[in-house]
N, C-alpha and C positions, 0 to 999 in steps of 0.2 A: 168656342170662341176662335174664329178668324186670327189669322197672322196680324193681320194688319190691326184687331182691336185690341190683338196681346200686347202690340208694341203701345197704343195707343193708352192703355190701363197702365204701362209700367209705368211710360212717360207722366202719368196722373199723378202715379204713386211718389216720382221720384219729385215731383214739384212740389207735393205736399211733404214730404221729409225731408225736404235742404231747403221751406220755409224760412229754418231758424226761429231761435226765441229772441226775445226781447228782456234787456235787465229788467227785475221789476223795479217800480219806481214808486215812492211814496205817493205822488199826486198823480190822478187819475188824468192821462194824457189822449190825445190824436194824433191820426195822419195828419200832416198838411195838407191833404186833397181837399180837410174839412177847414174852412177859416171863416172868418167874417167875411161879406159880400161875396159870398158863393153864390153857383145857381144847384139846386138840388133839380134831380127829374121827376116830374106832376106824373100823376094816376100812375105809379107803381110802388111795389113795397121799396124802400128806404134802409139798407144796412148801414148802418153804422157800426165802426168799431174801433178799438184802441187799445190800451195797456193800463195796467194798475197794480195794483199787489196781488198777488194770490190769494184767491177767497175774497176780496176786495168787492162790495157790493155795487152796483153803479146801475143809474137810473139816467135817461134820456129822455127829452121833453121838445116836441118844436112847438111852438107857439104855442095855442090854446089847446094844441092836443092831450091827449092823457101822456102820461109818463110809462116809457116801458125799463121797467127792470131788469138787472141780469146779478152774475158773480164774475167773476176775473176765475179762468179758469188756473193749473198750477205752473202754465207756461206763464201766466200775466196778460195774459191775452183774453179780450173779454167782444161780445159782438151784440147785437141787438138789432132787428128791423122794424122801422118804423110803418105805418100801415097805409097806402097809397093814399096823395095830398093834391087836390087839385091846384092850377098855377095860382098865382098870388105871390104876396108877400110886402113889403120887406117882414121877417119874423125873425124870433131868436132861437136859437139850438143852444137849447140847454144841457151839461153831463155833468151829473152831479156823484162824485163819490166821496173820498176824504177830502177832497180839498171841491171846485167846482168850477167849468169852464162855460165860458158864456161867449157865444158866436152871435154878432148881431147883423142886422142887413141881411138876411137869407134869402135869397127867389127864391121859389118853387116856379119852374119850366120846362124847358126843353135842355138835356146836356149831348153835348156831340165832341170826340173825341179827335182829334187833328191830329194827324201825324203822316212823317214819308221822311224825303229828303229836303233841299234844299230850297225848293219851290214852293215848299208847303211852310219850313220855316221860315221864307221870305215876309219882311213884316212889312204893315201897312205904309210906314213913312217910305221904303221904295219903289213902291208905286206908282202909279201918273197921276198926274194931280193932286198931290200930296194936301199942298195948301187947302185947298177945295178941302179936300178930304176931312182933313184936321176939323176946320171950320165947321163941318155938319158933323163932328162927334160926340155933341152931348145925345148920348144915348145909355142911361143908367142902366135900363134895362139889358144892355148887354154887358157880360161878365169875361172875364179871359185869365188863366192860370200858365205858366207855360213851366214845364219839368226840366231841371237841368240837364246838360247832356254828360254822363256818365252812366261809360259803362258797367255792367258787374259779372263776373266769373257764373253768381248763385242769384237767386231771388231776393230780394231785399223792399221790406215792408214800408220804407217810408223814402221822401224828397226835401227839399229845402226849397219852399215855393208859398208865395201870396196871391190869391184873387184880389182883381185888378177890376174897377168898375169903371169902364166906356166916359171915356171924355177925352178934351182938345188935348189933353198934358200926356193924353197914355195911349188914344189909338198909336200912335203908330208903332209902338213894338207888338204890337200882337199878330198875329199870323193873318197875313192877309186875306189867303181863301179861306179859312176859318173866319172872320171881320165880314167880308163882303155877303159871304154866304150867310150869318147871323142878320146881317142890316136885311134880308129882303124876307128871312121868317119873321122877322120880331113886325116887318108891315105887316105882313097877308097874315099872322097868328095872333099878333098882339099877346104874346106871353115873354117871360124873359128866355132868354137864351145864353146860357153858361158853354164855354169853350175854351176844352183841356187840350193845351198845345204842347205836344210827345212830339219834336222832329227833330231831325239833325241834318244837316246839309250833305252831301257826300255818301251818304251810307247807302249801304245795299239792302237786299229786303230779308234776307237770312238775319243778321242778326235782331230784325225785332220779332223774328217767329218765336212762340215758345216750341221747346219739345215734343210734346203733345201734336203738333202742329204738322212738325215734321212724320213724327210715326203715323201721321192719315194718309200719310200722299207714299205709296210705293216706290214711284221714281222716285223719290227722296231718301231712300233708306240708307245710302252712303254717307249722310250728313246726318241723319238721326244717331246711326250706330257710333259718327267722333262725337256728335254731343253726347250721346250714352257713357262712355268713355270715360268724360270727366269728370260723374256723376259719383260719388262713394257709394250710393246704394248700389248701381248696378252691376250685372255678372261681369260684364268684360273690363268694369274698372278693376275688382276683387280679384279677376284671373290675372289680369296685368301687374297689380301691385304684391299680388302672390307672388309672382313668376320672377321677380324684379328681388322683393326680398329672399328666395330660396339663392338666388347667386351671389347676393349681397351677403350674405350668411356665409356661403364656403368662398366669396371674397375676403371675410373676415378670419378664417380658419387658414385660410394660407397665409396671410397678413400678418397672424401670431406665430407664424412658424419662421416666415420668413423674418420675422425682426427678433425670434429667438436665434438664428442661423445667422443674423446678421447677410441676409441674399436680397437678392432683386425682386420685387413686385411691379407686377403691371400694375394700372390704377384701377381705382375700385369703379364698378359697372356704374354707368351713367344712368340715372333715374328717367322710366319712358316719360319724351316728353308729350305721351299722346295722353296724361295723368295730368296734367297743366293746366287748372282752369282759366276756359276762355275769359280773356280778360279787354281785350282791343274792341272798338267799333265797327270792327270788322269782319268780327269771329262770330257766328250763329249764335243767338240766342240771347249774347251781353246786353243789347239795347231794352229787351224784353225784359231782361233779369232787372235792369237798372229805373227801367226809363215808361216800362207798362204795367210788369207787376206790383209797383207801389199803388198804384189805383184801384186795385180789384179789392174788393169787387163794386165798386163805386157807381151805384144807376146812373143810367145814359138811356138817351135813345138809340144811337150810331156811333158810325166813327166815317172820316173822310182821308181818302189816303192821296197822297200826292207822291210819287216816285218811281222809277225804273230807268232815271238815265246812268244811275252805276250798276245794272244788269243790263243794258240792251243788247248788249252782245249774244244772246242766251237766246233768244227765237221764242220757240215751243215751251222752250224749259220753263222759262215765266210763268206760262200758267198754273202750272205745278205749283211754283212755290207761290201762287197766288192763292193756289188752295191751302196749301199749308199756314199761309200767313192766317187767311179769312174763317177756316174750319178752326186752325187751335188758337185765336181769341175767340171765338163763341165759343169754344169750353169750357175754359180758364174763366169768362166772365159768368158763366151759366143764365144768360139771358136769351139762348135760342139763338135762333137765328136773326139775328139785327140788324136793320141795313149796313150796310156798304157800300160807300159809293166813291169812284176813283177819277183821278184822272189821267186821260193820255198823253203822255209826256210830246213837249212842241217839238216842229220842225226845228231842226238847228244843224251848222255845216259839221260839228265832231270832226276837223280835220280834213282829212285825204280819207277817211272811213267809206268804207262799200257802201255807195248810197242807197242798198236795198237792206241795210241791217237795220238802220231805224223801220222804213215799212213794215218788215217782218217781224220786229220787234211791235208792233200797233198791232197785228196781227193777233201776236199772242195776245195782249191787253185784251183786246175785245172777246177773243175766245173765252175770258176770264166771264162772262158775262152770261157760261152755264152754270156759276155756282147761284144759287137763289138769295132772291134780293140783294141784288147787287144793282149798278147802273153804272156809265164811263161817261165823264164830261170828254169832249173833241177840242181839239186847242187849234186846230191847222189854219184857223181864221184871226185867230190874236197872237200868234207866235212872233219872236223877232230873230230872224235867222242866223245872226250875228251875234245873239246874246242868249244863253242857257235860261238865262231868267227873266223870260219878255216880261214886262210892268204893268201889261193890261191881264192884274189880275181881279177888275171887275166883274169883269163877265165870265172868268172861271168861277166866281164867287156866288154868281147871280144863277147860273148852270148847274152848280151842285145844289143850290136851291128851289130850283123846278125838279130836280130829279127828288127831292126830299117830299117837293109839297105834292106832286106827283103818286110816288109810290111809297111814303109813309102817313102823309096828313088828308091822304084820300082824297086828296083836289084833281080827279081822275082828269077835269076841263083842262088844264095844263101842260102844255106840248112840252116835252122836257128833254125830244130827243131830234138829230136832225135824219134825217132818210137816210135809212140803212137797208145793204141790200138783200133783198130776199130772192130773187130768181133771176136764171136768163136764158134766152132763149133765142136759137139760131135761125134768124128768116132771110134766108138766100143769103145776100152779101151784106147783112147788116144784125146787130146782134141786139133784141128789145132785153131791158133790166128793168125789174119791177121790185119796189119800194115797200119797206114798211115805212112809221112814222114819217107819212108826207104832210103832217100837220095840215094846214090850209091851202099846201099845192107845194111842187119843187121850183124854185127859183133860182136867179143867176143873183150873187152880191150883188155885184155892180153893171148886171145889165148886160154883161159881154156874153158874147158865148162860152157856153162849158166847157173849161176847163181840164188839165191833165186824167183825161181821158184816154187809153190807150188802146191799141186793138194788135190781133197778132194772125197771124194766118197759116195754111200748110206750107208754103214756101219761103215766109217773108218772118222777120222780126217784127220787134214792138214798133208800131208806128202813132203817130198822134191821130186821136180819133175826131171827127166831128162828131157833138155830142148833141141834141137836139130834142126836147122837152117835147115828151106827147103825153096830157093826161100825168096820171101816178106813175109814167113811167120812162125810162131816157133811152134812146136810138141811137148806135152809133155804125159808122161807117167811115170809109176813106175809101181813095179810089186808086191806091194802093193793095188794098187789099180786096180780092175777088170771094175767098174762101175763109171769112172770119172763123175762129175755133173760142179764141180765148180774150181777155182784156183782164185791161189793172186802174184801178182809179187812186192818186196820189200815193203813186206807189216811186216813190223816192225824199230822200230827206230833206229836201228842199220844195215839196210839196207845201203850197198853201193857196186851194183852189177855193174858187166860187163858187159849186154847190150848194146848194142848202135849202129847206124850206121855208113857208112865207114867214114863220115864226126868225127868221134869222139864222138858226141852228144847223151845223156844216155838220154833212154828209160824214158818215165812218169809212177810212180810209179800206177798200178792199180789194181783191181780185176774185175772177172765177172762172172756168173752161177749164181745158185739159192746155198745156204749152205743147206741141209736138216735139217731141226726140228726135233728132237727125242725128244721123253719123255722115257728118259733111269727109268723114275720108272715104269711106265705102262709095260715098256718093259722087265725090269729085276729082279724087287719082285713081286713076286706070290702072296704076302699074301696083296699089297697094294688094293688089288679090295674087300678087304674086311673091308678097312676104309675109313675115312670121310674124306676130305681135311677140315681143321679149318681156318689154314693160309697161304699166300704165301708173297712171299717178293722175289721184284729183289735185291738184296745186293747192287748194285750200288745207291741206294739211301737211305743207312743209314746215319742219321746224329742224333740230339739231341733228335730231334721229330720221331718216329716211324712210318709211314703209310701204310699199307698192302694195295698190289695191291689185294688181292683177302682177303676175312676176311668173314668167316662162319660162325660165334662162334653164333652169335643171332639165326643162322636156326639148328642148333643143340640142342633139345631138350632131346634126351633121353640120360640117363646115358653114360659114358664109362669104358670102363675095362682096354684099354693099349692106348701107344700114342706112334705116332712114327715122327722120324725127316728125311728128306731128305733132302742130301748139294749138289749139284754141283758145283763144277766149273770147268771154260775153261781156261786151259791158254795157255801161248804164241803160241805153238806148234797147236794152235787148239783143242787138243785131252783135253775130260772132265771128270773130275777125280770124282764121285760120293759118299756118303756112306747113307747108311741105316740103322736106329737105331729105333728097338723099343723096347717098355718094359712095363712091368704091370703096370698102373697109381700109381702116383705118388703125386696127386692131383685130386679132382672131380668141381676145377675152372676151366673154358675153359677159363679165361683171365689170365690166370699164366703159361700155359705153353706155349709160344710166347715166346720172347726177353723179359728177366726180367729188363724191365724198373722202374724207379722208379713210376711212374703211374699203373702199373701191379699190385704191389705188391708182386711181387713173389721173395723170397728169399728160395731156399732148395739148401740145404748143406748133402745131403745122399746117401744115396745107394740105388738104382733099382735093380727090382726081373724080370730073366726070360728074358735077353736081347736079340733079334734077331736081328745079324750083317752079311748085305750082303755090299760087296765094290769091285771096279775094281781096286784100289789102293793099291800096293805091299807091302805083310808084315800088314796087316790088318787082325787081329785075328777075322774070322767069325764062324758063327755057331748059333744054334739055343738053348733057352732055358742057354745061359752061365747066370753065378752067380756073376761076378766078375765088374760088372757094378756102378758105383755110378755118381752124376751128382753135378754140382758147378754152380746154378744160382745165380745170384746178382746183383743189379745197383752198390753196393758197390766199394770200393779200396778192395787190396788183398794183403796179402804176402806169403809167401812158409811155413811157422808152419804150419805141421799138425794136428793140435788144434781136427779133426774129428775121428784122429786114424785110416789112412786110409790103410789097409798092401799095405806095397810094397813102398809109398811114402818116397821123403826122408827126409821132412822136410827143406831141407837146397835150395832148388830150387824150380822154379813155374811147377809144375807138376799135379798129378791128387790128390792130399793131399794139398790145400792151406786153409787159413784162411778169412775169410771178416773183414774187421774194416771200421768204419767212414772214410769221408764220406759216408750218403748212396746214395747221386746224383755221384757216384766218376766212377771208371776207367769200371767198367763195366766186368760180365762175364755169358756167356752163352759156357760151357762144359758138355761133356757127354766123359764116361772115363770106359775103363776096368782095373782095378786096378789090378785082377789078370793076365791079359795081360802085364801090364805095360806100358798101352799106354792110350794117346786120341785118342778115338774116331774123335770129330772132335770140333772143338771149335770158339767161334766168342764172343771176348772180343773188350772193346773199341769202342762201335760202334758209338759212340755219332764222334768220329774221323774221321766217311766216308770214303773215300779213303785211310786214313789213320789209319780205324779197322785190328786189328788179324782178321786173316783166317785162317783154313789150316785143313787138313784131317792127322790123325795119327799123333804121334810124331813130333815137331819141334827139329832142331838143334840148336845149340849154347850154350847159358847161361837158357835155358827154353825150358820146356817141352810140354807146353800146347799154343802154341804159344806167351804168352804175350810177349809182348813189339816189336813184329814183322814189325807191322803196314806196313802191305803186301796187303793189299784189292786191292787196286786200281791196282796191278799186273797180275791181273785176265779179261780177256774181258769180260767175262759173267758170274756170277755168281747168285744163286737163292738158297734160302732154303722155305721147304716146312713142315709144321707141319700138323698132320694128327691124328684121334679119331678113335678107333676101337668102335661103338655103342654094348650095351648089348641086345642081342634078346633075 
């Protein structure tokens, strides 16, 4: 047995041993998952199960079928499966032990399981059209239960919840992609359709993983081994609460010494809190404990997942815990592999956010679509940019429904997906992309030309592409670019193109080529081959703590005479804005001229001799040998007095003239300034703020000159600065 099935069998073990029991109870009870006006799932075996006394005999009946027997085992816990029932209904479920429950109104259909965040718990009456809506809801045949949201530490066998049968009084609390998606099986199947709505608004996709879930997926093993943790079956709980009471014991042998002695005691060792059962919406696993394992093992046919706008930040990672979500509910349920079917979270502005973390983040989602039978509705054509919870969710509804009738009810005639790309291929200065699911042909929405299309070349940034329908397949070019490599299609957050085929159905957001790597300093200062690189830093991973991906300072030995900085960054457009700034030293510390942290020690508040300024960025005063140079490092706070007498500054704003005051762990500044220009150079304040540090090359707008208060970093796809030693020969 594989590491990964070890972990994966304890994980089994330890869910099946912190099940818990149930008191027994005189009168033979149920889940609520089971009530009156349920939909049970047609042509498969049927468990049922409950509580009752021990030894307690209890007999199960649906309709006209025969009765199956069992005993209440000595936990009280009793189970029985019924023997697969084609649709119909309404019928009664009968359980009959000392006492006897009678469920009446039963379907037998189709049951599909709902769950995610907030999008998926958005109910019908928020929707467009509500009225409309309301008005065509007599429809008995559809069912809806929805789970309370609580979470749990442990597993927990039951909910507090009623099915709810379809009409004008009660759609609109039911989950709307759940609703819309039932209205268009219950046409094309004509069976009922029962829908268990598990969602919470806000939550991330960790805590409705089980266990089990986690121990599949490798990259996850950091999150498996703290849920392991809080687990009392497992080793590393037993070691910890071992380890915890052996100090706690000769805590207590001193403690009787010391209050025979009448002496001082430190306090007794604090209990780990890594022993804590997860208990928050937040924490891995609770949702699942609270909010999935009351269901099991409850037949279904699927489940529908709607979320990831409280991970997008995460890329790649997604996928992972996508498998982990998808592989450990097919265990836990033991129905195989069952569909799946998800959606891609809409375009929306998230702020000042890198407008390529949503892209990347669709990214992952669709990678998700190696795990088997799975399928991803596209949203980037019914999004509302301005709102996390656009209201057209009929055609999310309508979408998970072609993907269902598609690839679980064998309706293979049903386009269910919009053109996704499958290849591309470089013909001189234009780049052909060939299509799967082109349904009846690739189309424009509305007629225009295609849309955020991009293209990228050996010498150039992303530029907007002409995108031009030939066949199953789309053409692009600009005349811009000579030497096409690479392109991206609605590869930004505010993406919401026309693509699509005749079916209606928008294209999956992607990119593909190689982007070329340039080293715009090798490339574009002459005088760089004549220094040292000291330090490098990707900017994306500023926070309190400093780390230099590349850090020379120790193999640097001999003197230097000048230092120089190089910034890049990429932003949205692709295209990387650069500058270059050297100047006579300024210091003979090689740990002072980096990011003046407070650990550095580097505080200079002066002027620089002899600046040399190259930059591709417009209105950028270059030239070689200028005088007009001064620099603002500090871990400090800052304000706009120009306490240093800086000409040109004006004292009244944060510009290239400010002041430091205490704190000195405080807001932080790394500036370089030509004061006779009246500009910055380039600045990175704040950086203890990460995604949310000042950035920026020349001049900021607004109320501040020198970027403060911007906290623009994370707007940048790529960013890197580079400090550099001219050595004395």
């Amino acid at each position: 047995m594989n590491r990964t099935a070890r972990r994966a069998a304890l994980a089994a073990a330890v869910l099946v041993a912190l099940l818990g029991t149930v008191t027994a109870q005189a009168d033979v009870r149920l889940p609520h998952i089971f009530g009156s006006h349920m939909v049970l799932q047609r042509d498969t075996a049927l468990p049922v199960w409950g509580w009752a006394d021990a030894g307690e005999a209890v007999e199960v009946k649906l309709g006209s079928g025969a009765a199956v027997a069992t005993t209440a085992g000595a936990d009280g816990k009793w189970k029985v499966t019924l023997p697969p029932t084609p649709a119909g209904g309404p019928v009664s479920l009968t359980v009959t032990g000392k006492n006897t429950i009678v469920l009446e109104d039963v379907l037998i259909g189709e049951v599909w399981i709902c769950s995610g965040q907030s999008n998926m718990e958005m109910v019908v009456a928020s929707c467009n059209d509500f009225e409309q809506e309301k008005a065509a809801a007599t429809l008995p045949m559809i069912r809806h239960i929805k789970v309370p949201r609580i979470p749990q530490g442990f597993p927990v066998d039951d909910f507090e919840g009623t099915w709810q049968v379809c009409d004008p009084d009660t759609v609109g609390s039911f989950t709307a992609c759940g609703y819309f998606m039932a209205r268009k099986l219950l046409e094309e199947l004509d069976v009922p359709i029962g829908l268990v709505n598990t969602s919470w608004g806000g939550t991330r996709i960790e805590p409705w993983t089980p266990p089990v879930g986690f121990a599949q997926v490798p990259a996850l093993e950091s999150i498996y081994r703290q849920v392991m943790r809080t687990h009392p079956t497992s080793d590393g709980y037993k070691q910890l609460l071992g380890d915890y009471l052996a100090r706690n014991e000769a805590w207590m042998a001193l403690a009787r010494e010391a209050l025979a002695d009448e002496t001082p005691l430190e306090p007794s060792p604090q209990y780990p809190g890594e022993l804590l059962p997860m208990r928050s919406e937040g924490q891995p696993t609770t949702l699942y404990n609270g909010m999935v394992h009351p269901l099991l093992p409850f037949a279904m046919r699927g489940a529908i997942w709607y979320q990831g706008e409280s991970n997008r930040g995460e890329g790649t990672l997604y996928t992972e815990k996508m498998k982990a979500l998808i592989g450990g509910w097919r265990e836990v349920w033991g129905q195989g592999e069952f569909p799946f079917y998800y959606v891609q979270i809409a375009p929306y502005e998230y702020g000042t956010e890198n407008p390529y973390v949503l892209p990347t983040f669709w990214e992952a989602q669709t990678a998700a679509l190696s795990i088997p039978n799975t399928g991803q509705v596209i949203t980037t054509d019914v999004a509302d940019y301005k709102d996390i919870h656009p209201r057209n969710k009929q055609a999310v509804g309508l979408r998970l429904a072609l993907l269902a009738l598609n690839g679980t009810y064998g309706k293979t005639d049903v386009v269910c997906n919009g053109p996704t790309f499958k290849s591309m291929a470089i013909e001189g200065d234009t780049l052909r992309l060939s299509f799967d699911s082109v349904g009846g042909g690739l189309a424009s929405r509305d007629g225009q030309p295609l849309d955020w299309f991009e293209i990228i070349g050996e010498e150039n940034g992303f530029v907007k592409a002409d995108a031009v329908i030939d066949g199953d397949t789309v053409v692009l070019s600009s005349p811009e670019v000579t030497k096409p490599v690479a392109m991206r299609f609605a590869w930004h957050k505010s993406a919401e193109p026309n693509f699509m085929n005749e079916e209606g159905l928008p294209a999956v957001p992607f990119r593909a080529g190689e982007v070329p790597t340039r080293d715009h300093l090798a490339l574009e200062v002459k005088e760089a081959k004549d220094y040292k690189l000291a330090y490098s830093l990707d900017l994306a991973k500023l926070g309190a703590e400093i780390a230099y991906d590349e850090d020379y300072s120790a193999q640097i030995i001999d003197p230097f005479d000048r230092i120089a900085y190089f910034l890049e960054l990429t932003g949205e457009d692709g295209k990387t804005q650069w500058v270059y700034v050297s100047m006579d030293a300024f210091t003979d510390d090689l740990k002072k001229i980096g990011i003046p942290t407070v650990a550095s020690r580097a505080v200079f508040q002066q002027r620089v001799a002899n600046m040399n300024v190259l930059s591709n960025v417009a209105g950028i005063a270059t030239g070689e040998g200028l005088s007009g140079g001064n620099i603002e490092f500090w871990p400090h706070n800052y304000g706009p007095p120009n306490a240093a007498g800086i000409p040109n500054a004006s004292g009244d704003v944060w510009d290239f003239g400010d002041q430091y005051a205490d704190p000195e762990d405080g807001y932080g500044s790394m500036q370089v300034h030509n004061h006779q220009a009246q500009q910055t150079i380039f600045a990175l304040n704040a950086w203890k703020s990460g995604a949310s540090a000042d950035l920026g090359i020349g001049n900021s707008d607004g109320d501040t000159r020198d970027w403060t208060f911007k906290h623009n970093a994370g707007s940048y796809e790529q960013k890197r600065l580079r400090v550099l030693v001219r050595t004395k020969q």
